[in-house]
C-alpha positions in Angstrom: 0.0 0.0 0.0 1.3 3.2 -1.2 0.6 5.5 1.9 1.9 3.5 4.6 5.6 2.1 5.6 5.3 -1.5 7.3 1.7 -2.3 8.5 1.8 1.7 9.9 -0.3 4.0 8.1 1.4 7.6 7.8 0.6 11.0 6.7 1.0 12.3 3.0 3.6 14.7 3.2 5.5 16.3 0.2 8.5 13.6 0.5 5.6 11.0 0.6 3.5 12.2 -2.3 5.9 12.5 -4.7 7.0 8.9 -4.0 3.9 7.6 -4.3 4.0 9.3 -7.7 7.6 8.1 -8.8 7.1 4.8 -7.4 3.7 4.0 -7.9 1.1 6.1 -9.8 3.5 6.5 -12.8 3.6 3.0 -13.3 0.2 2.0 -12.5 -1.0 5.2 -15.5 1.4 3.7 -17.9 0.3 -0.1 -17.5 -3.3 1.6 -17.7 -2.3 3.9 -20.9 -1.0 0.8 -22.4 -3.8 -1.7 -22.1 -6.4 0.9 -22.8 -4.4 2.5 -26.1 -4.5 6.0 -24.5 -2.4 9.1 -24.9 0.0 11.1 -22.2 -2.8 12.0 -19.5 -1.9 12.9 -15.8 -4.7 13.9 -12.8 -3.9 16.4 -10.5 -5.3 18.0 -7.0 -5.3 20.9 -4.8 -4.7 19.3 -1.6 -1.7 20.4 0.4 0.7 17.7 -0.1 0.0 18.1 -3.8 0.7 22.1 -3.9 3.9 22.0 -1.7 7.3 23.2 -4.3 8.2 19.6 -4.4 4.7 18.2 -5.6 4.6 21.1 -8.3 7.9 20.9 -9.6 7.5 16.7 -10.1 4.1 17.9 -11.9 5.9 20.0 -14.1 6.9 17.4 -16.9 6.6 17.6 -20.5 3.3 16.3 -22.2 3.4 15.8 -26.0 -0.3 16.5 -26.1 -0.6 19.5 -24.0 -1.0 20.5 -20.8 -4.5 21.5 -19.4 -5.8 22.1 -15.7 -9.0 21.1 -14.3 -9.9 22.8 -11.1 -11.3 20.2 -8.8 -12.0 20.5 -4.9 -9.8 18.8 -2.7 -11.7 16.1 -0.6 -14.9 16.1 -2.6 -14.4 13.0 -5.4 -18.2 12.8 -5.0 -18.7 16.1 -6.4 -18.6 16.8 -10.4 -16.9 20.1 -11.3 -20.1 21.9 -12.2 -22.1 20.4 -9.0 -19.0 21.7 -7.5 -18.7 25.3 -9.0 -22.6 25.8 -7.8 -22.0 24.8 -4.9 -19.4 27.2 -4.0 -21.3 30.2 -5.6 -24.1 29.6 -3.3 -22.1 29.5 0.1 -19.5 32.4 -0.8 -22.3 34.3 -1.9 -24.0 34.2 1.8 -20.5 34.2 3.6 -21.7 31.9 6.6 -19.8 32.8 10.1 -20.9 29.2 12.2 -21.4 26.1 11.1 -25.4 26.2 11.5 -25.1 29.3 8.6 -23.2 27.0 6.5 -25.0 24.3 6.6 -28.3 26.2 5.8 -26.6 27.9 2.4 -25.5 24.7 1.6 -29.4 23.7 2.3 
């Protein structure tokens, strides 16, 4: 399992993250690329670990077929970009100060 050392899970840090992506991702998107007949394509998130200098500058790799990004929330996978974009319109508009207002805006 990528995110753990032994039988101890750990937290994602920067050092961690881009491992994972060295030692794991890459080769689980090329074996995926190849069976499936699929150009360069690469996923990316705003999470912390994912935004530190590190995570960014392992990001920054050539692409034959461009490079594009796709804003997506961090911690919301259930969420589709539009669902996502209303969403956040609705609550910033309102500006809730407690949990109770946010939850209502979100209502």
């Amino acid at each position: 399992m990528p995110w753990s050392e032994g039988e101890v899970t750990v937290t994602v840090n920067s050092r961690r993250y881009c491992a994972v992506l060295e030692n794991f991702l890459r080769q689980k998107i090329e074996e995926y690329a190849e069976e499936h007949n699929l150009e360069d394509f690469w996923f990316r998130w705003s999470c912390r670990p994912h935004c530190t200098s590190s995570g960014r500058n392992f990001e920054d790799v050539p692409v034959p077929s461009g490079l594009f990004t796709l804003l997506w929330p961090p911690r919301s996978p259930h969420l589709s970009l539009r669902g996502s974009k209303y969403l956040k319109d609705k609550v910033s508009n309102r500006h809730p100060r407690s949990l109770d207002r946010l939850k209502e805006a979100i209502q």
